[in-house]
C-alpha positions as CSV (number, residue, x, y, z in Angstrom):
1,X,103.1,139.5,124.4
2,X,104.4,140.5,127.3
3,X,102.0,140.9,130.4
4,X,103.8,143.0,132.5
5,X,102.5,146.6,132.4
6,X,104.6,148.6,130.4
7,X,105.3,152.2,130.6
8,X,106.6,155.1,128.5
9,X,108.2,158.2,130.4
10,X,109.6,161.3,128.6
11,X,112.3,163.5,129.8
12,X,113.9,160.7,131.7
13,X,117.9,161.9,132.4
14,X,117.6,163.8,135.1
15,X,114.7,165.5,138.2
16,X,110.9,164.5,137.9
17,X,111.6,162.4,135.4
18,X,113.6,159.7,136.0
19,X,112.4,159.8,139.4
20,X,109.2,158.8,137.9
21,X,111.1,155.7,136.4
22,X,112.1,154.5,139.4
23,X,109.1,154.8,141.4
24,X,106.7,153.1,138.8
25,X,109.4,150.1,138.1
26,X,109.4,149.7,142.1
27,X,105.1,149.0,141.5
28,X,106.7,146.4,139.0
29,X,105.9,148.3,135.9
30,X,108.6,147.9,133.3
31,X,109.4,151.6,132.3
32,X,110.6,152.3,129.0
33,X,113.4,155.4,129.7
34,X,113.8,157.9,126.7
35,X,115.6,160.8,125.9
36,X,117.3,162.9,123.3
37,X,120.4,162.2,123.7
38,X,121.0,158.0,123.9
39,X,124.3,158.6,125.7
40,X,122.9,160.4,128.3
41,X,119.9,158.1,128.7
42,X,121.5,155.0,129.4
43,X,123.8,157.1,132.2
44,X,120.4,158.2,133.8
45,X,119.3,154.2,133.8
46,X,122.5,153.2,135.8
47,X,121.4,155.7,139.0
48,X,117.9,154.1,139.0
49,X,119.2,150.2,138.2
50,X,119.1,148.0,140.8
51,X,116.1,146.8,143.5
52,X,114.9,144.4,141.1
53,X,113.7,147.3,138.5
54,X,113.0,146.7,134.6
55,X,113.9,149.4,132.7
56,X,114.3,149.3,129.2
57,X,115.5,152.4,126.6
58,X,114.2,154.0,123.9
59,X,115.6,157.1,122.0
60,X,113.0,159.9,121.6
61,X,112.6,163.5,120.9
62,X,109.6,165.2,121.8
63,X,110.1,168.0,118.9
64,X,110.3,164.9,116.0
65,X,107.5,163.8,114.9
66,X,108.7,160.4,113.2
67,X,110.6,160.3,116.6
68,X,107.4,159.6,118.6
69,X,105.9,157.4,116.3
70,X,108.9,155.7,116.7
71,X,109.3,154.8,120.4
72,X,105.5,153.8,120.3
73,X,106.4,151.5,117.2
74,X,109.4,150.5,119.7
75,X,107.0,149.6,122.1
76,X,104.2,148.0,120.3
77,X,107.1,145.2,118.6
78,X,109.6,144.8,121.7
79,X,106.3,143.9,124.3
80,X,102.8,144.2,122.2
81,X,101.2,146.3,124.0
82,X,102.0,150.2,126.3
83,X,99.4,150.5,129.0
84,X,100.8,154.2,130.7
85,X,102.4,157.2,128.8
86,X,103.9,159.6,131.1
87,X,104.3,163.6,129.2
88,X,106.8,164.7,131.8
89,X,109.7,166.2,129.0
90,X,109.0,170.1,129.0
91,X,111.3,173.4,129.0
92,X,111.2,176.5,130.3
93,X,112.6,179.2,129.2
94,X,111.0,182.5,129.7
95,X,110.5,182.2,133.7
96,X,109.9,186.1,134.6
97,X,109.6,187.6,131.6
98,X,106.7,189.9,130.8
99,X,104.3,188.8,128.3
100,X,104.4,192.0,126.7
101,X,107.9,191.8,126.0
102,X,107.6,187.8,124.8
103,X,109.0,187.0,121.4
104,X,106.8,184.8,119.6
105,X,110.3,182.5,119.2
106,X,110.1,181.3,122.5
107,X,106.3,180.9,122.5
108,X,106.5,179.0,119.9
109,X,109.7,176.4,121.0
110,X,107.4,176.0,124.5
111,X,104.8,175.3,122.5
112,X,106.2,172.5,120.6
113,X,107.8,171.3,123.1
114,X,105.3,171.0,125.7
115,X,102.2,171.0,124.1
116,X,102.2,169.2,120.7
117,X,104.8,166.7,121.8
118,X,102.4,165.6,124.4
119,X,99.5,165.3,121.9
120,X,101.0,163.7,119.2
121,X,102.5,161.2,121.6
122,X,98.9,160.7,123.2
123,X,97.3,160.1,119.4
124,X,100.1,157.7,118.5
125,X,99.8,155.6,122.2
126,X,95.5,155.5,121.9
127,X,95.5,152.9,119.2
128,X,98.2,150.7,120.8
129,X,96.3,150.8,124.3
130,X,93.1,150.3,122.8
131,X,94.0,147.3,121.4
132,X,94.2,145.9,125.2
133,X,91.5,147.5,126.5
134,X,93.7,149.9,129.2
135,X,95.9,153.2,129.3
136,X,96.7,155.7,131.9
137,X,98.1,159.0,129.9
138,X,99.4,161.4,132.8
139,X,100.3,164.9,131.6
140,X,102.3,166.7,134.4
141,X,101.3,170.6,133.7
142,X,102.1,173.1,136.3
143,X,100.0,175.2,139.2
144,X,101.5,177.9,136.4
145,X,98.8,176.9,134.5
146,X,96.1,177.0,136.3
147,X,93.6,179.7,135.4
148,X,91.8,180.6,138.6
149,X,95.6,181.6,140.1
150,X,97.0,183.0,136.6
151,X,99.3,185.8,137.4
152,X,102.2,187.5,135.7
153,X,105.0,187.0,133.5
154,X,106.2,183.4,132.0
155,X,103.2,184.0,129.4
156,X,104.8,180.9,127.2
157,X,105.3,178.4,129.9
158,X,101.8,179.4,131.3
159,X,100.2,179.2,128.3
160,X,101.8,175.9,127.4
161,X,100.5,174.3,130.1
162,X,97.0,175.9,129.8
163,X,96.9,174.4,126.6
164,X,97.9,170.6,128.5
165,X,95.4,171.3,130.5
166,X,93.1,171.6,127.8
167,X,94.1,168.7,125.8
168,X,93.5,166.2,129.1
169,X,89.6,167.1,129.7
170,X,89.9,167.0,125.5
171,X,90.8,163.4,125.8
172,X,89.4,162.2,128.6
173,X,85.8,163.3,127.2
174,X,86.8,161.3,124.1
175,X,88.2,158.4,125.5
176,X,85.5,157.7,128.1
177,X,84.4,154.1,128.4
178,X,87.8,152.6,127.0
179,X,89.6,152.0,130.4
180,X,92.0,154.5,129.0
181,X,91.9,157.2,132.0
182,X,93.7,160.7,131.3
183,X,95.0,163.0,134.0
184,X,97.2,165.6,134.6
185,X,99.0,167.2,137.5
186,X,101.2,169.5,139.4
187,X,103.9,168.2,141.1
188,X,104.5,171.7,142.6
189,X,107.7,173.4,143.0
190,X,110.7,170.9,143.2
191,X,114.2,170.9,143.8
192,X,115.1,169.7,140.0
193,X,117.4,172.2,137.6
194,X,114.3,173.5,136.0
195,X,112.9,174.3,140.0
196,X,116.1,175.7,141.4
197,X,117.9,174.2,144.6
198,X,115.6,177.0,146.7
199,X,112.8,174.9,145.5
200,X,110.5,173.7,148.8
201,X,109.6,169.8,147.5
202,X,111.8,167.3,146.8
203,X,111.7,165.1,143.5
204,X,110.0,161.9,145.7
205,X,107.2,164.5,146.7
206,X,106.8,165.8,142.7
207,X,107.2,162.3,141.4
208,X,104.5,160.5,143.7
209,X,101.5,161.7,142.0
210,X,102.8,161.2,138.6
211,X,103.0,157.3,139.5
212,X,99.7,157.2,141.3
213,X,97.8,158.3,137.9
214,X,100.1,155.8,136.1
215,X,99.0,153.4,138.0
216,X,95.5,153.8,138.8
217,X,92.6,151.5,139.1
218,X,90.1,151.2,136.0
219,X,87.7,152.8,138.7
220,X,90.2,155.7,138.4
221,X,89.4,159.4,138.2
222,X,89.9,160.9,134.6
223,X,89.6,164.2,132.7
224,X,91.4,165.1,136.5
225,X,93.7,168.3,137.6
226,X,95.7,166.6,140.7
227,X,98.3,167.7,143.5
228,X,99.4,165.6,146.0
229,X,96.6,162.7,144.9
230,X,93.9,165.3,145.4
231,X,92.0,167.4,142.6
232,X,93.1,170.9,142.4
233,X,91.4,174.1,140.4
234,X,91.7,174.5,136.8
């Protein structure tokens, strides 16, 4: 078994994401990079190589079900063991639109997509990391999500990451006294194709907290809401 810490990221070919791999396998993490589409996974792993970095690559679809169970089976036989699970792969697609106008299609395919890929990922990860005695799940939501500051429109995205938000204090609460810590976090509003090029942080800034939960101390916060390394509302 191998006993380098090794790491699962979703949503890994382009923005937050793969900047996440490269900043974890600079710690010395070896980062397993996955995405939908192979060929455009292994591109994404040739802008990160280099520096001394171990990456290896996984297919996985967030939507599939026998996709996710996959890449952790992946995991569990290539090294023995998966110690972090990063939930970065999400969409947005009804940014602006009123929730009164929603249709319930795209609700649902944010849903999917950003909440129960997340979850089933997390349930199919617990066992493996439990067998070790360690996990960091990091869950990266959105200061769209946060309750205290809800405002209007983008009712599916909001919701979806509501529902995140929900399923980390879920977790954490359930998982307390494992050494499996579970966070989540805003990386704020980043200059990625989802965030626009007008966006005011760059992908190192959005990326840096992500890595920090990854990577935390069994001391570690968990059940924790996080921007810039510091707790923020729910």
């Amino acid at each position: 078994m191998s006993t380098t810490r090794i790491a699962l990221v979703t949503g890994c070919n382009r923005g937050i994401g793969l900047e996440i791999c490269k900043e974890l396998a600079d710690t010395g993490v070896k980062v397993i990079v996955t995405a939908r589409d192979e060929q455009k996974g292994r591109e994404s792993l040739k802008i990160i190589a280099g520096k001394g970095r171990a990456f290896d690559f996984c297919v996985l679809d967030v939507n599939n079900e026998k996709s996710i169970h996959a890449a952790v089976a992946y995991a569990e036989k290539t090294f023995g063991h998966l110690d972090a699970l990063v939930n970065n792969a999400a969409i947005s697609i009804d940014g602006g639109q009123a929730g009164l106008n929603l249709g319930l299609d795209k609700l649902r395919q944010t849903i999917e997509t950003n909440v129960y890929g997340p979850l089933l990922l997390s349930q199919a990860a617990v066992p493996l990391m439990k067998k070790n005695g360690y996990g960091r799940i990091v869950n990266l939501s959105s200061g769209m999500g946060q309750l205290n500051e809800m405002g209007a429109g983008s009712l599916a995205y909001r919701t979806s990451k509501s529902a995140l938000n929900a399923i980390t204090r879920i977790l954490a609460a359930e998982l307390k006294g494992t050494n499996i810590l579970v966070n989540t976090m805003c990386p704020g509003w980043v200059r990625t194709d989802m965030g626009g090029a007008n966006a005011t942080r760059s992908v190192e800034q959005g990326a840096d907290t992500a890595v920090w939960l990854a990577t935390l101390p069994d001391d570690g916060p968990t059940g924790g809401f996080f921007r810039d390394r510091k707790p923020i509302p729910w």
